[in-house]
C-alpha positions in Angstrom: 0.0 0.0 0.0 2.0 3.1 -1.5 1.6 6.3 0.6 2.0 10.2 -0.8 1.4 13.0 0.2 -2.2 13.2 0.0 -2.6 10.0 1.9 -4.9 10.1 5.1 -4.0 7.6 7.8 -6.4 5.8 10.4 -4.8 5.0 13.7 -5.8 2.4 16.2 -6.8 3.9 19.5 -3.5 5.1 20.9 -2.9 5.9 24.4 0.1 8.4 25.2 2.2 9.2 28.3 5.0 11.6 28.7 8.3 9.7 30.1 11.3 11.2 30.9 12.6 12.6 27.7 10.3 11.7 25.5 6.4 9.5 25.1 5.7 6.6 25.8 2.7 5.3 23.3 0.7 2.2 23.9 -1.3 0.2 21.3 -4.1 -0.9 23.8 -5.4 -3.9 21.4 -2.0 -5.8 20.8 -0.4 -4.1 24.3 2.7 -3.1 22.6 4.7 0.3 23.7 6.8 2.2 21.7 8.7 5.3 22.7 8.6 8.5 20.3 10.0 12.3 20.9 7.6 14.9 20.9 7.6 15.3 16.9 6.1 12.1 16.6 3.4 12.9 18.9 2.4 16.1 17.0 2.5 14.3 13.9 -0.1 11.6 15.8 -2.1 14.2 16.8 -2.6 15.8 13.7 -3.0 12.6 11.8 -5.9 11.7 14.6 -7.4 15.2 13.4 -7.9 13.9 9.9 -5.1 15.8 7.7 -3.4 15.0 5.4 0.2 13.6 5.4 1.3 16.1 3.0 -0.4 19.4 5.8 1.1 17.4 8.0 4.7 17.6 6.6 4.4 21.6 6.1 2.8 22.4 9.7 6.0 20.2 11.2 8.7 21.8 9.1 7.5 25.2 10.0 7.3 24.3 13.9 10.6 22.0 13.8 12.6 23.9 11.5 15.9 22.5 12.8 14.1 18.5 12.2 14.2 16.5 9.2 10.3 15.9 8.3 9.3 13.0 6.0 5.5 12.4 6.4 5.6 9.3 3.9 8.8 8.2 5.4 7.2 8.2 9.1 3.3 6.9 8.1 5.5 3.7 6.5 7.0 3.2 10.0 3.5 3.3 11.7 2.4 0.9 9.3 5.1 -1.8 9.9 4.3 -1.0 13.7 1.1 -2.1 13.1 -0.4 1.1 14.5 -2.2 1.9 11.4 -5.4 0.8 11.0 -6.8 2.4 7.1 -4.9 4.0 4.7 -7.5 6.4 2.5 -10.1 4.9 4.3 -8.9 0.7 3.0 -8.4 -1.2 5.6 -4.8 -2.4 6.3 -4.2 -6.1 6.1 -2.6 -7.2 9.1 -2.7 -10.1 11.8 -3.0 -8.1 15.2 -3.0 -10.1 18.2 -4.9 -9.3 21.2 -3.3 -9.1 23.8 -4.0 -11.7 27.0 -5.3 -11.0 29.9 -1.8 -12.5 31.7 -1.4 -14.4 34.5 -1.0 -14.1 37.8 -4.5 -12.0 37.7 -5.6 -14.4 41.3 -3.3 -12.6 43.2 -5.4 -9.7 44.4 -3.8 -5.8 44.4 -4.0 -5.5 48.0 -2.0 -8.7 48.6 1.1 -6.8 46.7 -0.1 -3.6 48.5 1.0 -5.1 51.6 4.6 -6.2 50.4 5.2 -2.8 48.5 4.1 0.2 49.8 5.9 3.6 51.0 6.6 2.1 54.5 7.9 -1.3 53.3 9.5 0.0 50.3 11.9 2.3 53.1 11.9 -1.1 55.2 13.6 -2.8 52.2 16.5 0.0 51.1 17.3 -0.3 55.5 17.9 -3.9 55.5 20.5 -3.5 52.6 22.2 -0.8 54.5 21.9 -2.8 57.5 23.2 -6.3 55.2 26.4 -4.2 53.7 27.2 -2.6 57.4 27.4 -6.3 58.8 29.7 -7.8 56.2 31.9 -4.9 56.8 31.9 -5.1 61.0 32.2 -8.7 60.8 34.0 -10.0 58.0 33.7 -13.7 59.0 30.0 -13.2 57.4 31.6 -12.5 54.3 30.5 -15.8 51.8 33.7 -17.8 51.1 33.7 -19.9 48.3 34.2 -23.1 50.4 30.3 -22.3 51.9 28.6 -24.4 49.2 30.7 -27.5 50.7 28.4 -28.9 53.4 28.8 -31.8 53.1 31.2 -35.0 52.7 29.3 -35.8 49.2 29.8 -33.6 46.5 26.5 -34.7 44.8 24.7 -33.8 48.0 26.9 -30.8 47.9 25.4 -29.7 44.5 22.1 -31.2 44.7 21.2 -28.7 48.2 23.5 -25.8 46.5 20.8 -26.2 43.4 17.7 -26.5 45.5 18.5 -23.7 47.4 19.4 -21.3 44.4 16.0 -22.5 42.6 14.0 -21.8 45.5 15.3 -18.2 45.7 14.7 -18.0 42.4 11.4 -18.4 42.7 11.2 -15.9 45.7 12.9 -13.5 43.7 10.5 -13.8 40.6 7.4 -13.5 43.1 8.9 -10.1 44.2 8.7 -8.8 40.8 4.8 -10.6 40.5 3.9 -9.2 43.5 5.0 -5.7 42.9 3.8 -5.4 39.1 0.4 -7.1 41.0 0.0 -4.1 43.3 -0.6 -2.0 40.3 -3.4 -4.2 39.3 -1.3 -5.0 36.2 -0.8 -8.8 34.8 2.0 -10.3 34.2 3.3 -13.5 33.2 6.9 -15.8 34.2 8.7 -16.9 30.9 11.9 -18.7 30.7 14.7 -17.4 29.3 18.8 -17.3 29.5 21.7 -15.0 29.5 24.9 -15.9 28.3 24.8 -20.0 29.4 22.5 -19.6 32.0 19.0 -20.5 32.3 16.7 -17.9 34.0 13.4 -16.9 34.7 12.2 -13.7 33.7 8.7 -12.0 34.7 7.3 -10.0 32.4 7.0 -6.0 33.5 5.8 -5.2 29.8 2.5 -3.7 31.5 4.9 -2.0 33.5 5.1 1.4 30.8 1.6 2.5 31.8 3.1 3.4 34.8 5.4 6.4 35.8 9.3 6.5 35.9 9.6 6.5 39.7 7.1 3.8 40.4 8.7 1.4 37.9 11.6 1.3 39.9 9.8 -0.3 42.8 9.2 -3.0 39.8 12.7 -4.0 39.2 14.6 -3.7 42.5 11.2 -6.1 44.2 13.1 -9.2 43.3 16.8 -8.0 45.3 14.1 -6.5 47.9 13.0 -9.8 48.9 16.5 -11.7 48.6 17.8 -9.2 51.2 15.0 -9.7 53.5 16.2 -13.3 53.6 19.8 -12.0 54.2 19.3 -10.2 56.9 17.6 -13.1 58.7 20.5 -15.8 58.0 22.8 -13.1 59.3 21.0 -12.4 62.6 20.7 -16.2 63.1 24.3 -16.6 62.7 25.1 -13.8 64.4 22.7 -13.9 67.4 23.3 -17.9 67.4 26.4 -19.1 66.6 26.4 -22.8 68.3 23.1 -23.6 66.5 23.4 -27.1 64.5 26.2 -27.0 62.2 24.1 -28.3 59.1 21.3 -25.3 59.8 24.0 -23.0 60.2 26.1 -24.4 57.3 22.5 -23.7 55.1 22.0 -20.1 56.4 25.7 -19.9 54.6 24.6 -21.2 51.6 21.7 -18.7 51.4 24.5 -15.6 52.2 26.5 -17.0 49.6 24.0 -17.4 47.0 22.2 -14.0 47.2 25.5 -12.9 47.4 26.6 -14.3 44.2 23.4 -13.3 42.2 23.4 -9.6 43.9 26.7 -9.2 42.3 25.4 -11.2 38.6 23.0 -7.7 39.1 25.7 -5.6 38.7 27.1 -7.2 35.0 25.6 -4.3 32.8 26.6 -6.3 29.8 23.2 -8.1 30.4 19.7 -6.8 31.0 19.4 -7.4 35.0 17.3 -5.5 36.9 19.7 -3.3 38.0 20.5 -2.4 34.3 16.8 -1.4 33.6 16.9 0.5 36.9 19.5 2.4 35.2 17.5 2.8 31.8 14.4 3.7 33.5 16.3 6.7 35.6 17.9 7.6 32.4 15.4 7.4 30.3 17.8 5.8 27.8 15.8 2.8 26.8 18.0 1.6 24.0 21.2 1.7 26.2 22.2 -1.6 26.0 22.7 -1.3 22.0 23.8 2.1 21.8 26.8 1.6 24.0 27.7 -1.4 22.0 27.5 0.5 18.9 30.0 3.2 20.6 32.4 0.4 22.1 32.5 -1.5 18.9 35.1 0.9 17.3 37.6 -0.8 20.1 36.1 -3.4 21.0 35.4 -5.9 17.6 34.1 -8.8 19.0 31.0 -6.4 19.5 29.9 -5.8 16.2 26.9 -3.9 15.4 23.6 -5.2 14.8 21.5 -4.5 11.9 18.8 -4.3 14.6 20.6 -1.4 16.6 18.9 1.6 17.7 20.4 5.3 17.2 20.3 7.0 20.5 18.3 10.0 20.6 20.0 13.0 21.2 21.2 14.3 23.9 22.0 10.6 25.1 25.8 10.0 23.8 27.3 11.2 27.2 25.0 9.0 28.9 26.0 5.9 26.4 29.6 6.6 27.3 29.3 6.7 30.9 27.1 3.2 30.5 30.2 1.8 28.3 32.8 2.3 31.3 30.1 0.2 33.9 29.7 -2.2 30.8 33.4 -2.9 31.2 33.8 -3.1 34.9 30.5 -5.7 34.3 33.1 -7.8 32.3 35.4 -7.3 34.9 33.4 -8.2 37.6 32.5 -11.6 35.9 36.5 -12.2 35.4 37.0 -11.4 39.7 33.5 -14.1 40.6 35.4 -16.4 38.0 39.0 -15.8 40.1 37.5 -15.9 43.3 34.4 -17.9 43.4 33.9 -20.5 40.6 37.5 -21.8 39.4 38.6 -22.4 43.4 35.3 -24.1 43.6 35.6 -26.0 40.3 39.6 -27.2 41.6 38.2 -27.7 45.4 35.4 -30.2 44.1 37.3 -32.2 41.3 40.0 -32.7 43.6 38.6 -34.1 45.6 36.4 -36.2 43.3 39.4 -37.4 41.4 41.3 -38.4 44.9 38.0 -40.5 46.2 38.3 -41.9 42.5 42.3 -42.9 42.8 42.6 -43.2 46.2 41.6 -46.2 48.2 38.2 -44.8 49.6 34.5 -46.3 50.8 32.1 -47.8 48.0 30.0 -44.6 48.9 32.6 -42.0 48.3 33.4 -43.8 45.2 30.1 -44.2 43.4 29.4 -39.9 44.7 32.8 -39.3 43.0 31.3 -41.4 39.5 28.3 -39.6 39.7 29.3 -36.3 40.0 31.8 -36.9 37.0 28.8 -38.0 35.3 26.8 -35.0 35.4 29.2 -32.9 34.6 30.5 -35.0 31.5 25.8 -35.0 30.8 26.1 -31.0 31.2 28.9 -30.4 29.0 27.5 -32.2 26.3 24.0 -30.5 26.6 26.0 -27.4 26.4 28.0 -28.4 23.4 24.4 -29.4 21.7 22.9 -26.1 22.6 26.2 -24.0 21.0 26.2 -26.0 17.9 22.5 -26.2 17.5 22.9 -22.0 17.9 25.8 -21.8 15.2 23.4 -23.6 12.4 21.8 -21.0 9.9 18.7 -22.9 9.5 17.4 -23.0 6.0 14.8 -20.6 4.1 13.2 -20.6 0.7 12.4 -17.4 0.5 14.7 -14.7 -1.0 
């Protein structure tokens, strides 16, 4: 469907916020978002008022002189949006989706109410404080890598190390449910990965209807809850250190494994929630590709995508100040690496290889089989998973 100037474009029902810099615009049938600067907007507006691209085109030119103003250009981009619902009053032929209702609806507003709200909200931010000001008055809190190894049986070892780290998982998913929930907004919990790892991500997509400041109650809930659950193994230790050396040993494992994933938060070369903190206080929501653009003239293993977003203007200082954390997120993966997961990779395969070689009980043995066993299972689900990613798959279409 050609456009000119004469064109007159139908919109579907838009609804539009201002955001920080710019607008925010939701299509309310399919429940997408799209951000726009304020030339956009005007042209919507006028479009809504029945004129003409080509009136359109003039009116903008004169009030953004210093703006380049292509009417056709932009009404072809609201087309492949799918926000265009007639062109010269024929319909467009699209598949639109309607958006579902999400899950998680059951869990009623008030129920999120009562784990966010102003008082709690403080309550949360004090317990971090409170968390950082006991590792640093008693550093024998401070997770050591050696804390996941409870036990004599390195499959045991693993096997509570992974049911604990699922379960908080879980907890810190609900954090983000129940937040998004005290909005009355649904959401749903996908699966996903970064990098090797598996993850589950909740989906805040419903989040843009609300401001700037309260989304960041959205993205921090998760951490929120996780420290709640610090703070409680650390009193316990603290206030009872002759407790049972296996509960004790536990409340370690908890320490060390918010620990761990509190510091995975601060790896801005992935989208964790403390990197969409960051984009939601900016207001820079194309961040994440725009500073790879602008490190990809020294860096070249990050070349550009076709897919990359220009920033907007005004943004490149902010893109360079997000490159420098980008790197020290690099940097921080290479120190957990150092000090966390290669001592814990030599500490457990020595020891598996000396109950292997070493004249040891039939029980230490078989652990020390099994464990080599998964990890010989895992590496070649990995291997499957890298090569099955490397394979172009085949399309007919040119």
């Amino acid at each position: 469907m050609k456009l000119t100037l004469q064109s007159q474009i139908t919109l579907y029902p838009l609804s539009i916020q201002k955001d920080k810099k710019n607008y925010i615009v939701e299509e309310p049938i399919s429940g997408d978002f799209f951000e726009m600067p304020v030339i956009c907007i005007d042209a919507i507006e006028r479009i809504n008022e029945g004129q003409r691209l080509g009136e359109i085109e003039n009116e903008l030119r004169e009030k953004y002189p210093n703006e380049k103003v292509n009417m056709i250009e932009f009404g072809e981009q609201l087309i492949e949006l799918g926000l265009v619902q007639k062109v010269n009053g024929e319909k467009v032929k699209q598949t639109k989706e309607t958006q579902s209702s999400g899950g998680f609806t059951w869990i009623l507003p008030q129920i999120g109410r009562f784990f966010f709200n102003r008082v709690t909200n403080k309550i949360y931010l004090i317990l971090l404080l409170i968390n950082v000001s006991l590792f640093v008055l008693n550093p024998q809190l401070f997770p050591h890598y050696q804390d996941i190894f409870l036990f004599d049986s390195m499959m045991l070892n693993i096997v509570t190390y992974m049911s604990i780290s699922l379960f908080f998982i879980i907890i810190h998913e609900f954090g983000h449910i129940l937040a998004i929930r005290s909005h009355d907004l649904p959401t749903k919990l996908d699966i996903g990965n970064r990098l090797i790892f598996v993850v589950f991500e909740t989906d805040l997509t419903s989040a843009w209807k609300l401001e700037p400041k309260q989304r960041n109650i959205l993205y921090f809930a998760g951490m929120s809850f996780e420290q709640t659950f610090v703070f409680i193994a650390l009193m316990i230790q603290l206030l009872f250190p002759e407790a049972n050396a296996i509960f004790i040993g536990i409340l370690g494992i908890i320490i060390f494994d918010i620990f761990i994933k509190t510091l995975y938060q601060c790896c801005f070369y992935m989208k964790t929630d403390i990197y969409y903190f960051v984009e939601n206080m900016t207001g820079c929501y194309n961040l994440m590709e725009s500073g790879k653009q602008f490190l990809s003239k020294w860096l070249p293993f990050l070349k550009k995508d076709s897919s990359d977003t220009e920033a907007f203007e005004g943004e490149y200082k902010i893109v360079r100040m997000y490159s420098v954390f980008y790197i020290a997120g690099i940097l921080l993966t290479l120190c957990l690496f150092v000090f966390y997961f290669i001592p814990q990779a030599y500490y457990a395969y020595s020891q598996v290889i000396s109950n292997l070689l070493k004249d040891t009980t039939p029980a230490a043995f078989w652990d020390a089989v099994a464990f080599l066993g998964q990890t010989v299972l895992l590496l070649t689900l990995f291997l499957l998973r890298r090569r099955g990613q490397s394979r172009v798959p085949f399309s007919g279409k040119e």
